[in-house]
Structure formats: structure tokens, C-alpha cells
N, C-alpha and C positions, 0 to 999 in steps of 0.2 A: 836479552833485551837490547834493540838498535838504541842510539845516541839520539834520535827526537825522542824516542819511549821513557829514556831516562829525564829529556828536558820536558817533558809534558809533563810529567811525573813531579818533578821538581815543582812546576808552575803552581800543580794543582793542590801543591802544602802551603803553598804565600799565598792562594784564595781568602779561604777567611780572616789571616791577619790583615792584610791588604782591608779585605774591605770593611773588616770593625774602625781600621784608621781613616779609610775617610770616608765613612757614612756622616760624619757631622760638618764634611765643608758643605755636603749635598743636600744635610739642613736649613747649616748656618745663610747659602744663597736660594735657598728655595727654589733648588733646581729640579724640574719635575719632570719623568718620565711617562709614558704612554706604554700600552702595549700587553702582551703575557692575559690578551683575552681580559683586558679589562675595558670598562666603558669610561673612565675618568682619566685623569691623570694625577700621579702620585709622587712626594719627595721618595726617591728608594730606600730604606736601611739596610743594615748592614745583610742581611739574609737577601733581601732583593739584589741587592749587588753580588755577593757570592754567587745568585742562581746567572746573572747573567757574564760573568767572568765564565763560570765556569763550561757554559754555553760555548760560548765563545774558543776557549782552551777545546774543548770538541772540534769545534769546525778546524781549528789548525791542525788536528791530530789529523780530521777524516778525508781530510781537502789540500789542497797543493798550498796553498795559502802559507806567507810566513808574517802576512798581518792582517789582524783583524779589529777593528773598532768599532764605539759606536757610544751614544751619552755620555760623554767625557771620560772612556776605558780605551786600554788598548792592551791588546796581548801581541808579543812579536818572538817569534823566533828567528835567529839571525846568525851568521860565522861571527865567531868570535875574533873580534882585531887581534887578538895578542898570540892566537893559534887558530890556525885556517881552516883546521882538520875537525874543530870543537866547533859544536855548535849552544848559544847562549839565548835561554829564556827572558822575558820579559814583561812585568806589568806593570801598565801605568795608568794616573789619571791626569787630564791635562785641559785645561779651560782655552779655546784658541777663540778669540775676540774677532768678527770680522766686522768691517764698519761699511756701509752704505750712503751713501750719499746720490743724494735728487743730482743728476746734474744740470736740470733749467735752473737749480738755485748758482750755479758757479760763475 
């Protein structure tokens, strides 16, 4: 087994703990997805976010890709700072605020 085998491997056991822990921020703000052949839009829980981490952990396996994101996820694989030779898995979730502003109102 190569060394992404074994990080992809690793990624795909902190899937579902990952995302039983935060299906309830993705309640708590009623942040709602699209998509997966639906006609509405949905809060995800914990299984909807597992299907789409786990999506995601595919495409870096099948693809050159060492990042992928998308509705406040993110999976990375990266060299590890601490040894050059290792390479280190990654999942996240991360809310990035952008703000707009009219500029005829300035």
C-alpha cells in the first residue's frame, strides 16, 4: 500500500466521527445545502455529510488534487512540516464570512 493509500485510508475512519460532531453547528445555523438530485434545499445531517466528505476523499484519491472543498468541508492532503518524506491527512469544517459592500453607498 503507497503512502496516499494509507492517508486516504486514515481520512476515510474520521468520516463519520467528524461528521456526527458537526452536524448540529449545520442545525444550530441553518445552513442549507443543495444538490445529490434533489429539488429543495436541505440542513445536511450527519449521514449527508459523511456521503459528501466521503465523495470528496474519492476525488483526492482518483484526481491530482491535494484539496478539495465545498459547504463549509474541506479535505487536504499535504507534506507534513515535521517530515518532508510523510505525507498528512486532513478534515475540516470552516465558516469564511465574506462581506459586500455597494460601493455608491461609500
Amino acid at each position: 500500500m503507497t503512502e496516499k493509500q494509507l492517508v486516504i485510508k486514515q481520512l476515510h475512519k474520521k468520516v463519520a466521527p467528524f461528521a456526527r460532531k458537526i452536524a448540529p453547528v449545520y442545525k444550530a445555523l441553518n445552513w442549507k445545502w443543495s444538490g445529490s438530485g434533489r429539488s429543495e434545499f436541505i440542513v445536511p445531517d450527519a449521514v449527508d455529510i459523511a456521503i459528501s466528505l466521503t465523495g470528496m476523499i474519492e476525488q483526492l484519491e482518483k484526481s491530482g488534487y491535494k484539496y478539495v472543498s465545498t459547504g463549509g468541508l474541506a479535505v487536504e492532503i499535504k507534506e507534513d512540516p515535521e517530515d518532508c518524506s510523510c505525507s498528512i491527512g486532513r478534515i475540516e469544517f470552516k465558516i469564511d464570512e465574506e462581506v459586500y459592500e455597494d460601493e455608491d453607498e461609500l
